[in-house]
C-alpha distance (Angstrom), angle and dihedral (degrees) to the residues before:
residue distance angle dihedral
X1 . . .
X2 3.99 . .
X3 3.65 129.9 .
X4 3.63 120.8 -121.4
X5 3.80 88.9 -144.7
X6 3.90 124.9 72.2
X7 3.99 104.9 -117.6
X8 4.05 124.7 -176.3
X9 3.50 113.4 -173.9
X10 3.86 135.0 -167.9
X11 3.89 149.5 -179.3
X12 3.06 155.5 -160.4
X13 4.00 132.5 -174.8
X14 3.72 124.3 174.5
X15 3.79 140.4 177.1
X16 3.75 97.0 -132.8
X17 4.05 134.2 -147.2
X18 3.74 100.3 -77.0
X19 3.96 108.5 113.9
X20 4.05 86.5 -150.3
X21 3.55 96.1 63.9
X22 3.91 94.8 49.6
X23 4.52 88.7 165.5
X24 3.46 135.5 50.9
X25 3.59 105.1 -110.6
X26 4.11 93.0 178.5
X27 3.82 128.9 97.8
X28 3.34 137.7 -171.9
X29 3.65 141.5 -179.3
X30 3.82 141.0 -152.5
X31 3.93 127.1 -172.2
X32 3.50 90.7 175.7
X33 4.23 90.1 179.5
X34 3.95 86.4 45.8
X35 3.61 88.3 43.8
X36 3.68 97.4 -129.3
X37 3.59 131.7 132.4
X38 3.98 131.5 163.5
X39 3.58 148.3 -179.7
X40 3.70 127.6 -139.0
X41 3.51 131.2 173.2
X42 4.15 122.9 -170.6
X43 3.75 136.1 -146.0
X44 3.78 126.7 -160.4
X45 3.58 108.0 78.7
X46 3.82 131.7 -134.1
X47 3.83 87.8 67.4
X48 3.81 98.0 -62.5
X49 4.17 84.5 107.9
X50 4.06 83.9 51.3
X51 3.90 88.3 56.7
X52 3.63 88.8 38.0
X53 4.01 90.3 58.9
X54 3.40 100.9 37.4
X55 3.92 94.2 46.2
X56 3.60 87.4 61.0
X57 3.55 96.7 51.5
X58 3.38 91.8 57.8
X59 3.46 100.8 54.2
X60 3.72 95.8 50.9
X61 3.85 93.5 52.2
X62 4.08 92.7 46.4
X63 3.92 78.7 59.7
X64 3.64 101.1 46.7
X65 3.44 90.0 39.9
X66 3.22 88.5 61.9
X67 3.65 105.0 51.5
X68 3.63 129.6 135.4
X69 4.14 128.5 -173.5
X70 3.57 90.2 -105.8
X71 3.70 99.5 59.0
X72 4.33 117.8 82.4
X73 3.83 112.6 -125.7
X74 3.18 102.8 -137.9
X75 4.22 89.1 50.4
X76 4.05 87.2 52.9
X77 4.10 92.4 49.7
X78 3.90 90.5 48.0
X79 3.51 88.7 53.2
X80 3.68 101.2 45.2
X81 3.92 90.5 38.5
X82 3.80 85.6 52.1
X83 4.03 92.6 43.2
X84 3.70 88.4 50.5
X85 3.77 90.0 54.5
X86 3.58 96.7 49.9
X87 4.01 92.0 49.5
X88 3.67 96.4 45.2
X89 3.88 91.1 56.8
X90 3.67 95.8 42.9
X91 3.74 89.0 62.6
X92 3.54 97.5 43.2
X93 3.39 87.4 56.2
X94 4.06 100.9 45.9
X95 3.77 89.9 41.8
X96 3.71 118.9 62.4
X97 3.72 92.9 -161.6
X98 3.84 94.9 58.1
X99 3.58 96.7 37.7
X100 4.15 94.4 118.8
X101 3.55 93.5 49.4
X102 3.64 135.3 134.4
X103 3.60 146.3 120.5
X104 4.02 139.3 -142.2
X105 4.02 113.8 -118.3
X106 4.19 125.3 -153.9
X107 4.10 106.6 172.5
X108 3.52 131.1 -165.9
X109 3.85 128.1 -163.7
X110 3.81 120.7 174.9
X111 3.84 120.2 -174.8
X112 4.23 113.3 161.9
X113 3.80 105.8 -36.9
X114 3.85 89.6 -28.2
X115 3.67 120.9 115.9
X116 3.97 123.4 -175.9
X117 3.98 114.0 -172.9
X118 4.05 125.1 -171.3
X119 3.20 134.4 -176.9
X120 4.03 158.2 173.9
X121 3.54 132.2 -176.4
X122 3.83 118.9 0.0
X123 3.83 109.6 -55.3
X124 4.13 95.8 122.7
X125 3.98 131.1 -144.2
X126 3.84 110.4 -153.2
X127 3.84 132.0 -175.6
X128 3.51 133.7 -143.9
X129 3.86 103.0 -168.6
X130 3.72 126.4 -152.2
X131 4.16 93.4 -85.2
X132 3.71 88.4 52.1
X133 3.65 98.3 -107.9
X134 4.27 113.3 149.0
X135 3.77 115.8 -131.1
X136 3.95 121.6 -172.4
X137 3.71 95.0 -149.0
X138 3.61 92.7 -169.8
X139 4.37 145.0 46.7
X140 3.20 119.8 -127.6
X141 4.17 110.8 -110.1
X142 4.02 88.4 -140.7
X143 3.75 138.2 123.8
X144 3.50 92.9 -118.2
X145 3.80 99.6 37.5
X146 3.91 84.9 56.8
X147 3.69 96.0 51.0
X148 4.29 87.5 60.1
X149 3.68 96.1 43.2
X150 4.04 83.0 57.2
X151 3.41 96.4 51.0
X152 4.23 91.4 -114.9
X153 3.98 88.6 107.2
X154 3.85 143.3 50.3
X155 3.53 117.7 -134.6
X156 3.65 77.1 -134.4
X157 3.70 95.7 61.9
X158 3.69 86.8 36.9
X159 4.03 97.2 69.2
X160 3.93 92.1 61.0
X161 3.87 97.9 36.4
X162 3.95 110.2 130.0
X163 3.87 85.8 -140.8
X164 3.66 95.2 47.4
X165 3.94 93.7 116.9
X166 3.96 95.8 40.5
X167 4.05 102.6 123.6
X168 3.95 114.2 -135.0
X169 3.74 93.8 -162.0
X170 3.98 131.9 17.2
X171 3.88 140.3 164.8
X172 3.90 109.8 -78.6
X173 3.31 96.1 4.4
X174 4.13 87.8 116.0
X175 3.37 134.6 -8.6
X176 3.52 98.4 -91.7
X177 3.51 135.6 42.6
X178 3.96 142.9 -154.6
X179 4.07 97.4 -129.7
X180 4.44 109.1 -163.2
X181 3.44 103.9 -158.4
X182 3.89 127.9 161.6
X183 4.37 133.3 169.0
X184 3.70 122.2 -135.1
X185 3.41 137.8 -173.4
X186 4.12 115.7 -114.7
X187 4.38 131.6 -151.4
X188 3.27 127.0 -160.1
X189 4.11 107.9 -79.6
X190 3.41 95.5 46.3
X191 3.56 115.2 149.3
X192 3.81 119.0 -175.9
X193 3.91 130.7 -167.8
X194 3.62 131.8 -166.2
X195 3.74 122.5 -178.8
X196 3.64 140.9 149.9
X197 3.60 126.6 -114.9
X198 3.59 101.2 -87.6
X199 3.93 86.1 81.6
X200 3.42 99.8 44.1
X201 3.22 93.8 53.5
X202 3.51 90.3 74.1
X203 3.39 106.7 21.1
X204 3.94 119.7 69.5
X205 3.76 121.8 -142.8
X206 3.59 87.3 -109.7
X207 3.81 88.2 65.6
X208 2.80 89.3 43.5
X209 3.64 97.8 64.9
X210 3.68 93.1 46.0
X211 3.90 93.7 56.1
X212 3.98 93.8 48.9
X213 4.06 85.5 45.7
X214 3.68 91.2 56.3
X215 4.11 103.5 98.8
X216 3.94 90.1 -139.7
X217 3.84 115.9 119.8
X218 3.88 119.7 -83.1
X219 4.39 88.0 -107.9
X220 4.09 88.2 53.8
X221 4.41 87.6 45.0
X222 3.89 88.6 43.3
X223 4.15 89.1 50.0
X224 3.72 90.5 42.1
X225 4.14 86.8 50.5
X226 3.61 90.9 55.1
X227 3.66 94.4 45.4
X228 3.72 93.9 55.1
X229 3.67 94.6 50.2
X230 3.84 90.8 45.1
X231 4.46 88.3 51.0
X232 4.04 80.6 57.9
X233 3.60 107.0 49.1
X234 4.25 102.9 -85.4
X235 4.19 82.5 -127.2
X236 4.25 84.7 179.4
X237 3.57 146.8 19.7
X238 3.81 109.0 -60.6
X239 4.48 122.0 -154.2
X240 3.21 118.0 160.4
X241 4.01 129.7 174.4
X242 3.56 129.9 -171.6
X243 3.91 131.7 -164.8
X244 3.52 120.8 -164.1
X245 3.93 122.5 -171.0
X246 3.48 131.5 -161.4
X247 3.67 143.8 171.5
C-alpha cells in the first residue's frame, strides 16, 4: 500500500531529568512505508511500564504490517489496540513482577488523504492543517480531563489539579477496553504530532502550534520539543512524533 502524499516523519523519546523516573518507560513506533506511527507511554515502574510500551508497539506494527487494500484502517487499529490490551493484561497477571503494568496508546495511520487516529489514556495526536489552524484530535482519558468535559471542572482549575495526570483508562489495565477511534480526511501541509504527556506538560497548545508552524524538518521540531521540555525541568518521560505530509 503507498501513499499518494510525500510523508517524512521523525522522533524523539527521552528519559528526562527527574531522578524518580530513572527509565524511559515510553515507546513509539514508525512504519513510515505503512504509514503508521504511535505513541505509547507505560505505568508500573521497575521496567514493567517499559514492557508495557513496547508490547504495544509491537502489536500495532504486526497489524499494519500486515495490511492489505481490502482491510479498513480503522477495523485493523481496533483490533490490534484491542489485541494489545488483552496481551498486556495476561502478562501482568502471569508475572508477579509486571502485575501494575500498562501503557497509554495514540495511533496514527495515513493512507492517501486518509487519516485514522486511536487512542487510550492521555498521550494526544494533534494537527496543524495546511492553513495553520491547531486541532487536538483527541480527549484526554483522565480523571480530571473527565470532570471538564462534564461541566464539574474548569479547565482553569484543571491546570493545577494534583490529579491532573491520573489515567482513567490504559492498556492492560482490565480485560477490556473503551478504544476512541475516528478517520479524517488530510491536505497537503498537514503536520501531525503525537506525544505523551511528559511534553505537554510543559508545553502549551499554543506552543505547540508555533513549533509545528516552524517550516524546519520534523528531526529539527522533535530536537527543539525536547529542548523546551528540558529548559523547564523535563519532570517525566518525554516521546514525541511528528508526521508531516506533503504533496
Amino acid at each position: 500500500m503507498e501513499n499518494n502524499f510525500n510523508i517524512t516523519s521523525a522522533a524523539v523519546s527521552d528519559r528526562g531529568l527527574s531522578e524518580k523516573r530513572p527509565e524511559n518507560e515510553d515507546s513509539f513506533l514508525i512504519l513510515e512505508e505503512r504509514g503508521v506511527y504511535a505513541v505509547a507511554d507505560g505505568v508500573g515502574g521497575a521496567q514493567a511500564g517499559d514492557v508495557a510500551s513496547q508490547m504495544a508497539m509491537e502489536i500495532l506494527g504486526e497489524a499494519f504490517i500486515n495490511l492489505t487494500a481490502d482491510l479498513d484502517a480503522e477495523d485493523v487499529m481496533r483490533a490490534a489496540i484491542d489485541r494489545a490490551n488483552g496481551s498486556i493484561h495476561q502478562m501482568a497477571a502471569d508475572l508477579p513482577q509486571l502485575s501494575s503494568m500498562a501503557t497509554t496508546i495514540v495511533a496514527l495511520h495515513v493512507y492517501g488523504n486518509i487519516a485514522t487516529i486511536g487512542h487510550v489514556g492521555d498521550s494526544r495526536a494533534y494537527r496543524l492543517d495546511h492553513a495553520s489552524v491547531l486541532r487536538r484530535e483527541t480527549d484526554d482519558h483522565s480523571v480530571v480531563e473527565e470532570e471538564v468535559r462534564a461541566g464539574r471542572m474548569t479547565p482553569e482549575q484543571a491546570v493545577n489539579h494534583p490529579s491532573k495526570n491520573v489515567i482513567s483508562r490504559a492498556l492492560g489495565a482490565e480485560g477490556d477496553v473503551e478504544i476512541e477511534l475516528k478517520t479524517i480526511m488530510v491536505e497537503p501541509g498537514t503536520t501531525f504530532l503525537l506525544c505523551s504527556d511528559g511534553v505537554t506538560r510543559h508545553i502549551s497548545d499554543g506552543e505547540i502550534s508555533e513549533i509545528l508552524e516552524d517550516g524546519s524538518d520534523p528531526a529539527a521540531l522533535c530536537a527543539r520539543i525536547k529542548e523546551i521540555c528540558y529548559e523547564r525541568g523535563a519532570e517525566d518521560n518525554l516521546t514525541a512524533v511528528i508526521v508531516r505530509v506533503s504533496a
